[in-house]
C-alpha positions in Angstrom: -8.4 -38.8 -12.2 -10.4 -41.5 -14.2 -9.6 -43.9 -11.3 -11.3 -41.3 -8.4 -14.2 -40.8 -9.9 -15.2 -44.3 -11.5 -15.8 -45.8 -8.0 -18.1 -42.9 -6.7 -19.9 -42.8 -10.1 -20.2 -46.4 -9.8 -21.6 -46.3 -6.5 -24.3 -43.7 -7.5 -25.4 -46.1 -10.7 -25.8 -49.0 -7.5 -28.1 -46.7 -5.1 -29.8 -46.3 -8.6 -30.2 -50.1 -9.0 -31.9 -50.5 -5.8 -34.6 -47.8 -5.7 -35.2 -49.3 -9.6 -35.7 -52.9 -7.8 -39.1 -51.1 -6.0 -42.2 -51.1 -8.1 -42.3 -47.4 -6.5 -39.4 -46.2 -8.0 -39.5 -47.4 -11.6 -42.0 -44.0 -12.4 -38.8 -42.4 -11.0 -36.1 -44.6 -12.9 -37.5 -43.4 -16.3 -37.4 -39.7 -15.5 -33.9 -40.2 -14.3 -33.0 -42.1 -17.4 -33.8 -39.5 -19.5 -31.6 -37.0 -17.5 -28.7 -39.9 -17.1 -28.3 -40.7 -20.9 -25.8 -37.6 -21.4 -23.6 -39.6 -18.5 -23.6 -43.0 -20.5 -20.9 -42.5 -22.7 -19.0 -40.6 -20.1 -19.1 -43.1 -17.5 -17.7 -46.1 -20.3 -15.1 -43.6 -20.8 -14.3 -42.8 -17.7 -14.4 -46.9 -16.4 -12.4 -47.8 -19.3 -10.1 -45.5 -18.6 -9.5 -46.3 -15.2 -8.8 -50.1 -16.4 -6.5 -49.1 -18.6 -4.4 -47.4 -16.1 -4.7 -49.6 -13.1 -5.0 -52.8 -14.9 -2.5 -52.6 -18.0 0.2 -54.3 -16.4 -2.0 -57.0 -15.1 -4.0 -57.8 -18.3 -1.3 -56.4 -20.5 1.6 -58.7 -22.1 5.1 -57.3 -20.5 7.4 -55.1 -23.1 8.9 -57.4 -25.6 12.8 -56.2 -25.7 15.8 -57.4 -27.8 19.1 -56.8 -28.4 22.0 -57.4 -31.1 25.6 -58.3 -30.3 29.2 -59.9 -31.4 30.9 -62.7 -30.1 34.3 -62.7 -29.9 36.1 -62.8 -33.5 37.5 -65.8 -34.6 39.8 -66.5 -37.4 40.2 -68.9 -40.6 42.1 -69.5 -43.5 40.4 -71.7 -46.3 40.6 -75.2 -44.9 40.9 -74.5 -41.3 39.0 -75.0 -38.6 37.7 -73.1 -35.0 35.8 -74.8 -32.3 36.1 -72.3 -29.1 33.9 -71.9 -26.3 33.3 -67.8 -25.3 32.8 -67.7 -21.9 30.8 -64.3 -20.3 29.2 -63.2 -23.2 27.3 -60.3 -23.7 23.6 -61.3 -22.6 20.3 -59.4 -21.2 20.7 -59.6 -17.4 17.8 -60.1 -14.7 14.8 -62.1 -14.1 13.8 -62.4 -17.5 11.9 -64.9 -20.2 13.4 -65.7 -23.4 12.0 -65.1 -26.4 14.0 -66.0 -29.3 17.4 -66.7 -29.7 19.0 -65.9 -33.6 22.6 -65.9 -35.4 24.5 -65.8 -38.4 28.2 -65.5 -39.5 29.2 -62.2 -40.6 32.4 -60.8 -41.5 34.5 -57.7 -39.7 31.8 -55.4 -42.1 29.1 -57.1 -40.7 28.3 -58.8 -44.2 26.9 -62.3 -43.6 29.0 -65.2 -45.0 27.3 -67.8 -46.9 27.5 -71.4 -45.9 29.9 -72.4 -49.2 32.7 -70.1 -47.5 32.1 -71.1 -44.2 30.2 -73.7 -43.1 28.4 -73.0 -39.4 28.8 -76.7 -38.3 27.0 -75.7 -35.3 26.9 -72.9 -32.6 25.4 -73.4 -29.0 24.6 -71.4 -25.6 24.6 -72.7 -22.4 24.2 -71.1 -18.9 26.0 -71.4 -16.4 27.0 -69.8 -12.6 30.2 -68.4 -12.1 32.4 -66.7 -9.5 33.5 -63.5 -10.6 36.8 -63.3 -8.2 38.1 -66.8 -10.1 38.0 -65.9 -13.4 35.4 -67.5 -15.5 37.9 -69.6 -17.5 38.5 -71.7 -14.8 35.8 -74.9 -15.5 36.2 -76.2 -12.2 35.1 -73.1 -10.2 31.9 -72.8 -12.5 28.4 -74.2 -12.3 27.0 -75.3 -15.7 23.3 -74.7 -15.2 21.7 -77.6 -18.0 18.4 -77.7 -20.2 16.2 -80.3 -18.0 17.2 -83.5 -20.1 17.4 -85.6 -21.3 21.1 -87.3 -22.1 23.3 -86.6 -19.0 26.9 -85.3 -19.4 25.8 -83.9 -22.9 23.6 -81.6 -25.4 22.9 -79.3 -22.1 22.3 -76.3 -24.4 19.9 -73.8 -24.3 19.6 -72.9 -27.7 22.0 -74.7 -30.8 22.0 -74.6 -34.3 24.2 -75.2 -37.5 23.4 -74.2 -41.1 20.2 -74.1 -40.8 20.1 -71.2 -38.2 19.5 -67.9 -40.6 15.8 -69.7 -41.2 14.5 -71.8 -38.8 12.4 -69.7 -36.3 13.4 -70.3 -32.1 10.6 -67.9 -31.1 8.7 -69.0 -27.9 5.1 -68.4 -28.5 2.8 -66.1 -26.2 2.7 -66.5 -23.2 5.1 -68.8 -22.6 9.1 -68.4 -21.9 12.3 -69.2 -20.6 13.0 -67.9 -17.6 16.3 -67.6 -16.2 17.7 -65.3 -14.0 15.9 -66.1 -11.2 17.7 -64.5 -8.2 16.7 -67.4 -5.7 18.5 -70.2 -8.0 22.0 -68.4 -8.3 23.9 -69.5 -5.3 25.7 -66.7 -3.1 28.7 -65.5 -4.2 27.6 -66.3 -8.0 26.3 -64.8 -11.1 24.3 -66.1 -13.7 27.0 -65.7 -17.1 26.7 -67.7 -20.7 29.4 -69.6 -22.8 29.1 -69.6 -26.6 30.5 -72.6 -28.4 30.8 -71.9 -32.4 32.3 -74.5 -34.4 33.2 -73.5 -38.2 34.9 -74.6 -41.2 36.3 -72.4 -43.8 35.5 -74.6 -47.0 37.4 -72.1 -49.6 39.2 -73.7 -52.2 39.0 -77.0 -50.0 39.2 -80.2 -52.5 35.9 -82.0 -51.2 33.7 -79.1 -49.6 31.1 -81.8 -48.6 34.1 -84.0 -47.2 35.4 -81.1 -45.0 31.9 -80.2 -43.5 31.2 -84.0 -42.7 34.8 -83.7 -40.9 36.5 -87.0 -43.2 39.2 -88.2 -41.0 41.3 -88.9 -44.4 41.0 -85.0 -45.5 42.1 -84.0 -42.1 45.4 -85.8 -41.7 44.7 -86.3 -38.3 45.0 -89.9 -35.9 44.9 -88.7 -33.1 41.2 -86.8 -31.4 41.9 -83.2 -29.6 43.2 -84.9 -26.2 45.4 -87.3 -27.8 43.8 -90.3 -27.8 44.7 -92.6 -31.1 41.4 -92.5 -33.1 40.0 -95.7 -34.2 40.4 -97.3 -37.6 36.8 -97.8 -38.4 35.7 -94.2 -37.4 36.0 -92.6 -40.6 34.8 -89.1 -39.7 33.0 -86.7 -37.7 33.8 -84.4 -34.6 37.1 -86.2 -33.7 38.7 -85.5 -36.8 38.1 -81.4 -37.4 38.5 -80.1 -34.4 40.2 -76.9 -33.1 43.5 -75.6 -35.2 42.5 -78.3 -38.1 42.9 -78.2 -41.4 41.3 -79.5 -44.3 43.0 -80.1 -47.4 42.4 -77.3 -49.9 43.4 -77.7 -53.5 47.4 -77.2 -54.7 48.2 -73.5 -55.2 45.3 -71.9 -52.8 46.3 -69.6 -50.1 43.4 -67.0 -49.6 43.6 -64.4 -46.6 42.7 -65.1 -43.5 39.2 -63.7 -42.5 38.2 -62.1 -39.2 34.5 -63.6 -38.1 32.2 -63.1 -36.4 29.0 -64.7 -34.7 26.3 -62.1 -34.7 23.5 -62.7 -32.8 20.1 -61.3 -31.4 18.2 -62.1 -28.2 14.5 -61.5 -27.5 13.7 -61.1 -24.0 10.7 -60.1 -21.7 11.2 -58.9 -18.0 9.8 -61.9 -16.1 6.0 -61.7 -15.2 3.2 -63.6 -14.0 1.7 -64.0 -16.8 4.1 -65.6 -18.3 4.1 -69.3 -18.5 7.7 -70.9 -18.0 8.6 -73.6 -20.2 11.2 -76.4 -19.8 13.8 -77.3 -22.4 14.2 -81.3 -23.5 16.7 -82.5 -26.1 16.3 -86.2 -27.8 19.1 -87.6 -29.6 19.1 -90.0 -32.4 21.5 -91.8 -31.4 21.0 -92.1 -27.1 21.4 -95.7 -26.6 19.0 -95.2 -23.1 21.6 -97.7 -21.5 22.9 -96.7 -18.2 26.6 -96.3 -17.8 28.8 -97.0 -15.0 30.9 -94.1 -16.0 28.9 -90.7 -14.4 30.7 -88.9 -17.3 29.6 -90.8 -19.9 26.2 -90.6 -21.7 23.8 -93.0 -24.0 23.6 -89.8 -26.2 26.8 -90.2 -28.7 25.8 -87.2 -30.9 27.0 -88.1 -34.4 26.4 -91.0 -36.5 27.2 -92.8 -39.9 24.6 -92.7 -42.9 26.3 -96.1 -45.0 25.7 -95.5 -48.8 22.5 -97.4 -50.2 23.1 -100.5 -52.3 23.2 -100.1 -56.7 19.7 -101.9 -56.3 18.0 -99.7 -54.0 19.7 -96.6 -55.8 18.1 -98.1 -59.0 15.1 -98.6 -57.2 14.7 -95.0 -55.7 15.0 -96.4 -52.2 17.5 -95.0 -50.6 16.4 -93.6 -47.3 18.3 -94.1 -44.2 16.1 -94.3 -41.5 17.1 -94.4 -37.6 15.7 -94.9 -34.5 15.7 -94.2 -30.9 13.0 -95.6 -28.4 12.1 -95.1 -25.2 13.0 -92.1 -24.5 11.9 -91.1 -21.1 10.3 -87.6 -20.3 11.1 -86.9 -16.6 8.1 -84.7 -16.4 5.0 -84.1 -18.7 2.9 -81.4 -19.6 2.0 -79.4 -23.1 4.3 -79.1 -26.3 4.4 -75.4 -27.2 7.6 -75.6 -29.7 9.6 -78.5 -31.5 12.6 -78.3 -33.7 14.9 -80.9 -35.3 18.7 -80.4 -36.3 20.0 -82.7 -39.3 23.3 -82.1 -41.0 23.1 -82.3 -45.5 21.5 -85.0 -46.5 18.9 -84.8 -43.8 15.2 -85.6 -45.3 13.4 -84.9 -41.9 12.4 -86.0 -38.0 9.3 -86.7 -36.2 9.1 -87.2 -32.6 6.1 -90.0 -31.5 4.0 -90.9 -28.1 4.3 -93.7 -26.2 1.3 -94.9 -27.5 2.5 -93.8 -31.5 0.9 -90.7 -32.0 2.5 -88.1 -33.6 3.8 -85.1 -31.5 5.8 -83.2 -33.8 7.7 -83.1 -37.4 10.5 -81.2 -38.5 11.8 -80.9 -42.4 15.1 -79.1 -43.8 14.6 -76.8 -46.8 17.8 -76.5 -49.0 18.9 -73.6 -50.8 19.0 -73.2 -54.7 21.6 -70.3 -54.9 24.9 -68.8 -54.0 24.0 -65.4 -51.5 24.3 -65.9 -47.8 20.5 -67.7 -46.4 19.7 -69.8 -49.8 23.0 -71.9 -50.7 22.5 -74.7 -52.4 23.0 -78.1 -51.4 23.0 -77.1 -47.8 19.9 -77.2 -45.1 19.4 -73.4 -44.9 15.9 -73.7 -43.0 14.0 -76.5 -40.8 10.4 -76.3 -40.4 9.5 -76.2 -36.7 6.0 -77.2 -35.3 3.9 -74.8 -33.2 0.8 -76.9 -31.4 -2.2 -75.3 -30.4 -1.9 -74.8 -26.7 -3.0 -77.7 -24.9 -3.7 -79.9 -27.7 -0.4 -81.8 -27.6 0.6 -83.5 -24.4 3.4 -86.0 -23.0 2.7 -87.4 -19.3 5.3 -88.3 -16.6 7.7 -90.9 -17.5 6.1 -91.4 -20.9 8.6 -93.1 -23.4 9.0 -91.1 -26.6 10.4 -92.5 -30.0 12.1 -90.1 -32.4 12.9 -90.9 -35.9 15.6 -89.3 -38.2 15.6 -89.7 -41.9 18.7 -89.0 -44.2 19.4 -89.8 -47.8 21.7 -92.8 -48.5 22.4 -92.2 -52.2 26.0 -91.5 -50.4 27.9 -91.5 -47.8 27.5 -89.7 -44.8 30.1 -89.2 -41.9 29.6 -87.3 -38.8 26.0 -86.7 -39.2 23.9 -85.4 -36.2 19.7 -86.0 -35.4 18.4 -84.0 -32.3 15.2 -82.5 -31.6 14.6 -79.6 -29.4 10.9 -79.1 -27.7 9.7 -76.5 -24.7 7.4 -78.1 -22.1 4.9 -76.2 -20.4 4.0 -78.3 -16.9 1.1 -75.6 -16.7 -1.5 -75.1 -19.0 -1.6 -71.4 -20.3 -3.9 -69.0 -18.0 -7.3 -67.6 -19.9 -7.3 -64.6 -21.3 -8.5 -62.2 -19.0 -12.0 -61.1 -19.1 -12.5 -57.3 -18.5 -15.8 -56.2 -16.3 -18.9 -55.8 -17.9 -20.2 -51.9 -17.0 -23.4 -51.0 -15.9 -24.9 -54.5 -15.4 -28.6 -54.4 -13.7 -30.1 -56.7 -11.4 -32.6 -58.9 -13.0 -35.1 -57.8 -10.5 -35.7 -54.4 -12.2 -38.9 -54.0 -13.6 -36.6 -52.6 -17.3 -34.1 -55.0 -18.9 -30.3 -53.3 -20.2 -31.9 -53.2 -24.0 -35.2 -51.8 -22.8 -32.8 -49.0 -21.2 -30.8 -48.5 -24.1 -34.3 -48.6 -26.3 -35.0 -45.7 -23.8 -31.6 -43.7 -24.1 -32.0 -43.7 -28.2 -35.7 -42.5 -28.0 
């Protein structure tokens, strides 16, 4: 209704504006103002209205939606180990922009497990096109559909996280997302499906709990990696040692029961829209060597390193920080930082990503629990701090080389340690917000200003 009778009322006020624009007619104009005042508030409603209906889903943000779900159970005993990869998960379907992305352990109750129990070593998403007639277990008749960089062969996750994922936000801010889904990119005959890849360590009754989570070869009993190649003497641990089917060695006399897990997790999601900005997913590694290999199935990026203990001096001294760096790190494509997050294993003190030209871009810092319940154990990251630039203000250009650098304390030991950093890209700048018509503005030719008429309408 609102929207019929807007554009005839507004046509009426602009037959009015140009009899008001003759010196003849302004006698008129004030009598007719005087008879018009009782329409004022009407005709604001009655605009107003008509915006809201037609224009909503133009000026409006689409419908945030989310949705909880379970992956697959899994199942440990204290000391063992499960590193599977769930392919077909449940997931939102469509054209849509992702949100957020968040996850926790929880038992068959749906109580979530605390990190001293079982320790989330990390869990991961990737996307990927599959052929529905094949079966989606079969790797060779899948597509694997990867972030946009930057270590080839490797780290082509969406989202990923460890022990650190109950507090350590993955929210894309307004307005930009993730889009995925989009019908023209799936090739014919595919669908878009996702794999889940959680890798956990039951750590009850275990000897050395920090030992088992940094996956010690020598508390493994292992020499050989998961495809049977002969592990090398000087790798003293990390992925190659606790594996699928491992086990840790738990303390004489401990059996426990075995527990039925689960990853529970909840996607935010928008239905894809204009107005919302797609971003592009990069992840840096500590470690990436940014030497090209012979080998297409090899990568620079080696995804775990060793933290040596500090020396008795520098321990003395207070000076034991590990510090490692990768340079030049090349950004295929530029544009504006909207979200940056870093992954460190315990021990971790931090990560900061710089420019080419050493400015900082973005920091990330672990918080470590003080307690026992599930989201504050001590001793464990339980949190890492993510950065959220104001749009625009933070910006990496084509082929600019970044430098990332990842702290870790060196008062021990560390094996199997990992430093990555996640950030979105925007290639566009975010839209301005949009700018709803101004009612009732009069030519400047009239003989009255908009105040004088108001002045007029109050008398």
């Amino acid at each position: 209704m609102a929207q019929e009778i807007a554009p005839r009322v507004y046509q009426r006020i602009n037959s009015f504006h140009k009899i008001c624009q003759s010196t003849k007619g302004l006698r008129f104009c004030q009598k007719m103002l005087h008879t018009m005042k009782w329409m004022l508030p009407l005709l604001a409603l009655l605009y107003f209205s008509a915006v809201s209906e037609s224009q909503a889903s133009k000026i409006g943000p689409p419908l945030l939606k989310s949705a909880t779900f379970l992956s697959p159970p899994f199942f440990l005993r204290p000391g063992s180990v499960s590193n599977k990869y769930y392919f077909d998960i449940p997931f939102p379907k469509g054209h849509i922009a992702l949100k957020s992305f968040d996850a926790e352990v929880v038992d068959e109750n749906g109580v979530p497990v605390p990190l001293h129990e079982t320790y989330l070593h990390h869990w991961v998403l990737e996307r990927y096109y599959g052929r529905r007639e094949y079966g989606d277990l079969d790797l060779s008749k899948i597509i694997l559909v990867r972030n946009s960089g930057i270590c080839n062969h490797t780290l082509g996750q969406y989202y990923g996280l460890g022990s650190e994922t109950r507090r350590t936000s993955t929210w894309v801010p307004d307005p930009y997302g993730i889009e995925v889904g989009k019908p023209e990119e799936i090739p014919l005959g595919y669908e878009e499906s996702w794999l889940l890849n959680i890798h956990a360590i039951d750590t009850r009754g275990v000897e050395d709990r920090l030992g088992c989570t940094e996956c010690k070869c020598s508390l493994y009993n292992v020499t050989k990696d998961e495809y049977g190649h002969p592990i090398a003497d000087n790798y003293i641990g990390g992925l190659y040692c606790c594996y699928d089917e491992t086990q840790c060695r738990v303390k004489e006399g401990v059996e426990g029961v075995t527990r039925k897990l689960f990853l529970k997790y909840t996607v935010m999601w928008v239905d894809w829209d204009v107005s919302v900005v797609p971003v592009k997913i990069y992840i840096f590694d500590v470690t990436d060597t940014g030497e090209a290999t012979s080998d297409p199935r090899r990568s620079s990026c080696k995804v775990e390193y060793e933290v040596p203990a500090c020396s008795l001096e520098d321990k003395a001294n207070g000076e034991c920080v590990h510090t490692k760096t990768a340079a030049r790190l090349v950004m295929p494509r530029g544009g504006h930082i909207v979200y940056g997050v870093s992954h460190q294993h315990s021990g971790g003190l931090g990560s900061a990503l710089y420019g080419e030209d050493g400015r900082l871009l973005c920091t990330s810092n672990p918080t470590y629990g003080e307690g026992e319940e599930a989201g504050n154990e001590a001793n464990y990251i339980i949190g890492m701090s993510t950065c959220y630039p104001k749009p625009g203000s933070v910006k990496v250009s084509d082929g600019e080389a970044l430098t990332f650098v990842s702290n870790y304390s060196s008062t021990q030991l560390h094996t199997g340690v990992m430093g990555l950093f996640y950030i979105l890209v925007a290639e566009m700048p975010p839209p301005p917000p949009p700018k709803i018509p101004i009612f009732l503005t009069f030519p400047t030719s009239c003989k009255f200003s908009y105040i004088e008429l108001i002045r007029m309408i109050k008398s």
